[in-house]
C-alpha positions as CSV (number, residue, x, y, z in Angstrom):
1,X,7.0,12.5,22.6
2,X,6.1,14.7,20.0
3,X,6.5,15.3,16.1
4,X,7.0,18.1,13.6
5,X,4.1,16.9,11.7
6,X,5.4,13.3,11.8
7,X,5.1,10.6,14.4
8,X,6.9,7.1,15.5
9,X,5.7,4.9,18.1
10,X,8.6,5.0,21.4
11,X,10.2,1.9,21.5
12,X,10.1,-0.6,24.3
13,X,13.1,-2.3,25.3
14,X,15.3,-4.9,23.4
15,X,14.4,-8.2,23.4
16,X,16.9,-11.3,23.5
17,X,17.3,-13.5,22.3
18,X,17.1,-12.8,18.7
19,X,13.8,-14.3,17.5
20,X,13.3,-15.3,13.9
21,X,10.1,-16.3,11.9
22,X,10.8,-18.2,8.6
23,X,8.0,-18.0,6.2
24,X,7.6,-19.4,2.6
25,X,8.9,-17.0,0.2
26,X,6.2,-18.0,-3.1
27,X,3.3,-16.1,-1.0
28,X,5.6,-12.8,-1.4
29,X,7.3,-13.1,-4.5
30,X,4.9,-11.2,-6.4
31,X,4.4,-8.5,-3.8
32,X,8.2,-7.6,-4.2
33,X,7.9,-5.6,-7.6
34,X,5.7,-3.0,-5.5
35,X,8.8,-1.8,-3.8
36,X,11.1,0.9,-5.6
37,X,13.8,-1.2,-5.1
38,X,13.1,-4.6,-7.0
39,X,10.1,-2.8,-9.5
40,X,12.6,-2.7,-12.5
41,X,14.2,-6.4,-11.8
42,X,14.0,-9.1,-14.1
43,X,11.6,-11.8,-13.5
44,X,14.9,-14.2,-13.7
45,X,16.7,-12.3,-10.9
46,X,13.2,-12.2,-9.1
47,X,13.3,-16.3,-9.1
48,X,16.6,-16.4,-8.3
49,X,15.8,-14.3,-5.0
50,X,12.9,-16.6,-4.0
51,X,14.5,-19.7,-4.4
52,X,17.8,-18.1,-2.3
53,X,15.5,-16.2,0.0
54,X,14.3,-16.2,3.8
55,X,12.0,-14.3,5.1
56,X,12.2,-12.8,8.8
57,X,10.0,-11.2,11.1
58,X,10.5,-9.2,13.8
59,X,8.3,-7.4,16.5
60,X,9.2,-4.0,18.0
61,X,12.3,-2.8,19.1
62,X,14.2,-6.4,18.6
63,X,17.5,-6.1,18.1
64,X,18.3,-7.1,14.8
65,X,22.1,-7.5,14.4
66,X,25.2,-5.6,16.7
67,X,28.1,-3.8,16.0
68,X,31.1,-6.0,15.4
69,X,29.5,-9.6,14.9
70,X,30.0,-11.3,11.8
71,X,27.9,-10.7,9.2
72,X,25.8,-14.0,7.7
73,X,23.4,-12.3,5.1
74,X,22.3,-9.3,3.2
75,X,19.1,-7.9,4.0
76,X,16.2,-6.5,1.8
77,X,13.2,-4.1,4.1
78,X,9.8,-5.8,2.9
79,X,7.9,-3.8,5.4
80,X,8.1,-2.3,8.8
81,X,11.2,0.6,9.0
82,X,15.1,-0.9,10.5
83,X,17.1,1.7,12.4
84,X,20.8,1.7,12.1
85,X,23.2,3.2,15.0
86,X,26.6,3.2,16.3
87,X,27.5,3.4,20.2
88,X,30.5,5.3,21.1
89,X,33.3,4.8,23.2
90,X,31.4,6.6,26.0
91,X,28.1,4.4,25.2
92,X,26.1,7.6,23.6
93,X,24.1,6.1,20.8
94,X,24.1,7.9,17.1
95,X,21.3,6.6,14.8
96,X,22.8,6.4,11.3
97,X,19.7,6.2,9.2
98,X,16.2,5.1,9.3
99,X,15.2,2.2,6.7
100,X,12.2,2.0,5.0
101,X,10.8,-0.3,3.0
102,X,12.8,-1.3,-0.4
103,X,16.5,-0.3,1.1
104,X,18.8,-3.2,2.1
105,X,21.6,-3.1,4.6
106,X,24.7,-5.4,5.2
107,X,25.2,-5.4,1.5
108,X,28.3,-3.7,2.0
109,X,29.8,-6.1,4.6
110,X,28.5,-9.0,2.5
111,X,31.3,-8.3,-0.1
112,X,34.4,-7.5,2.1
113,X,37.3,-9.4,3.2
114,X,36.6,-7.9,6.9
115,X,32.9,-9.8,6.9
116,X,31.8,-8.0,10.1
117,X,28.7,-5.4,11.1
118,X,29.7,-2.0,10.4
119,X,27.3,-0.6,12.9
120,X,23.7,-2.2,14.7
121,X,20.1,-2.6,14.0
122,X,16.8,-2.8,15.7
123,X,13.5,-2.8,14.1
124,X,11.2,-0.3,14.8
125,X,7.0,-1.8,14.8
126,X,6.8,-4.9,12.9
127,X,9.2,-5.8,10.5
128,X,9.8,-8.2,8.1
129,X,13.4,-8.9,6.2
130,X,14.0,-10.6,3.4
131,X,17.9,-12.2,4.1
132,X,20.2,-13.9,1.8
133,X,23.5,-15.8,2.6
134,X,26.5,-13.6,1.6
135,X,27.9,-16.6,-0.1
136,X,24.3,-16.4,-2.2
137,X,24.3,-12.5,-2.5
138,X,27.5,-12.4,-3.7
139,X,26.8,-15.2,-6.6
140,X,23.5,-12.7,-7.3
141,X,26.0,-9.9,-8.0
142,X,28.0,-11.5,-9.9
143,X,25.8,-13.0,-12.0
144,X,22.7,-10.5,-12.2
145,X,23.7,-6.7,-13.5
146,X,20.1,-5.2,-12.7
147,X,20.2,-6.4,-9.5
148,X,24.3,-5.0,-8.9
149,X,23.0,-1.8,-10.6
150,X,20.5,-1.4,-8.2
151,X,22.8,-1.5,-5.2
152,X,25.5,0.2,-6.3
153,X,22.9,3.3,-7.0
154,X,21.6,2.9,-3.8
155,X,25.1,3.2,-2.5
156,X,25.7,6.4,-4.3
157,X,22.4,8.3,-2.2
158,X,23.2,6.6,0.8
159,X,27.2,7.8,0.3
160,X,25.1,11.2,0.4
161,X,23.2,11.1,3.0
162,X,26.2,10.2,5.3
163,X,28.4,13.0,4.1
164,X,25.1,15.3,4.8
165,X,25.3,13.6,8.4
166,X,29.3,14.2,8.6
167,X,29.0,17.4,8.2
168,X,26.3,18.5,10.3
169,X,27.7,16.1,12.9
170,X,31.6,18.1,12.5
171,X,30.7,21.7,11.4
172,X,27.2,22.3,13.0
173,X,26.5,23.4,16.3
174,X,23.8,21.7,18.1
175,X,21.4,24.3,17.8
176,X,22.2,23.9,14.3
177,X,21.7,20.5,14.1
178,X,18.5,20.4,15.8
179,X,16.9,23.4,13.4
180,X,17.8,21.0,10.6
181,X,16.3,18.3,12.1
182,X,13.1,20.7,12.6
183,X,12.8,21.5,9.2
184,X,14.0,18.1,8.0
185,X,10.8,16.9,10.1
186,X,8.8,19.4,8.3
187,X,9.3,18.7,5.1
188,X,9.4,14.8,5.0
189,X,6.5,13.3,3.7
190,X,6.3,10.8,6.5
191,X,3.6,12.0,8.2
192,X,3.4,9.3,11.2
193,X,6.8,9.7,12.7
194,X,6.8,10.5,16.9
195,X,10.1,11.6,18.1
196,X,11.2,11.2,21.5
197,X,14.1,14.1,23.0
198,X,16.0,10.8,24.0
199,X,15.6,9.6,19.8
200,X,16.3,12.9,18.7
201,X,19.7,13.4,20.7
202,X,20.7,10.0,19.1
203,X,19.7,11.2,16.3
204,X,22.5,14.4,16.2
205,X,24.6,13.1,18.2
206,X,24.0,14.5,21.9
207,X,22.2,14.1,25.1
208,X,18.4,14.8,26.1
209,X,18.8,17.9,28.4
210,X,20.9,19.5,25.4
211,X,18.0,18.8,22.9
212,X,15.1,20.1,25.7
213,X,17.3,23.8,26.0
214,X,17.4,23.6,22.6
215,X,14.1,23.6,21.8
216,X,12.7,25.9,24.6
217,X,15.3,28.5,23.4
218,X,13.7,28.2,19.9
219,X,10.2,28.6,21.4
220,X,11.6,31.4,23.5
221,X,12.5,33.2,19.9
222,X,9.1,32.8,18.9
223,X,11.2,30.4,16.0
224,X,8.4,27.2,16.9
225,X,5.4,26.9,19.3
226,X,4.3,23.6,20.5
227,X,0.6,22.2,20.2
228,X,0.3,19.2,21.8
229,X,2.4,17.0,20.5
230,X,3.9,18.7,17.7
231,X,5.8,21.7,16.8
232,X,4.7,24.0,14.8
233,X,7.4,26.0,12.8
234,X,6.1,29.8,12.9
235,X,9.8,31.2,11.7
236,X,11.3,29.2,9.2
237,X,13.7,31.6,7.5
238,X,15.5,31.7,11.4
239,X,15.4,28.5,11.7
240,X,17.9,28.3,8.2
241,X,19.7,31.1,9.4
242,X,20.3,29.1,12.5
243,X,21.2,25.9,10.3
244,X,24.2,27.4,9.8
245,X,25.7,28.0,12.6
């Protein structure tokens, strides 16, 4: 394991059945205005929430929802991070996107006709969800503009970041891929993230021995040396040229 200047705790193995802690929603009511997402809603949309609400916990690594299954509620990141990914044909896993607190997920699901999972979830440390019905979520969108306007914003950056991940996964080599993952690493300012090579060839879309070349040809270059477990980028103007490619 090892990070660019971030690090993530390996996760164990999956845990069924699903498990699911239900806690009273007035104790965390007023701690939802500290995330981004709920800060500028109205105190009536924030009631209506509460009152519609559950909150669920879940302890590392447990599978949250799969691929497929129908889908019974929207769900809201309170704390703890939810990692979305898609199996292929072929069983290789590609992680979608990382959430973080304040992002939701099944809110596109929630309002179509084909009411299924569009890909699967697992939480990654402690998490806890806040879930509403979709016949309850849907009611909140038609009735609440701040809260639609919320989502359909948040559907406009994550529209974003997919086409990013489209085209890097269609028109970029791997060694391309993985240089943008290096400097992606570099830059975020999640400083507490621990990669795995098996997490990071999930993560663009190939296989752990592809990721290890990879990264011993970039050390080879002189393009990143390793200290312990990070990498340290000594070339970053190769490493964009190699983004590229």
């Amino acid at each position: 394991m090892f990070s660019v200047i971030a690090k993530r705790e390996l996760a164990g193995k999956c845990k069924f059945p699903f498990c699911y802690n239900h806690f009273n929603m007035s104790a965390n009511l007023n701690k939802f205005p500290e995330l981004p997402f709920f800060s500028n809603l109205s105190h009536e949309t924030l009631a209506f929430i509460e009152k519609n609400s559950t909150i669920q916990c879940y302890s590392n690594n447990e599978i949250i929802q799969l691929e497929g299954e129908p889908c019974l509620w929207a769900a809201f990141v309170i704390s703890g991070s939810v990692q979305v990914y898609h199996l292929t044909k072929e069983g290789r896993e590609q992680i979608l996107i990382t959430l973080l607190p304040g992002a939701h997920f099944n809110t596109v699901p929630a309002v179509d006709s084909n009411c299924n999972h569009r890909a699967s979830a697992r939480s990654l440390g402690k998490t806890k969800l806040l879930t509403i019905s979709i016949e309850k979520y849907r009611l909140l969108l038609k009735t609440r503009a701040d809260l639609a306007y919320h989502v359909l914003t948040d559907f406009a950056h994550r529209l974003d970041h997919l086409t990013v991940l489209v085209e890097r996964l269609s028109l970029h080599s791997i060694r391309g891929r993985l240089a943008s993952f290096l400097i992606d690493q570099a830059d975020s300012r999640d400083q507490h993230n621990l990669w795995t090579q098996d997490e990071i060839a999930s993560h663009l879309g190939t296989v752990r021995d592809v990721v290890g070349r990879t990264l011993r040809s970039f050390m080879d270059a002189g393009l990143i040396r390793r200290e312990g477990s990070k990498f340290v980028l000594l070339d970053r103007t190769a490493l964009e040229e190699e983004t590229q490619f």
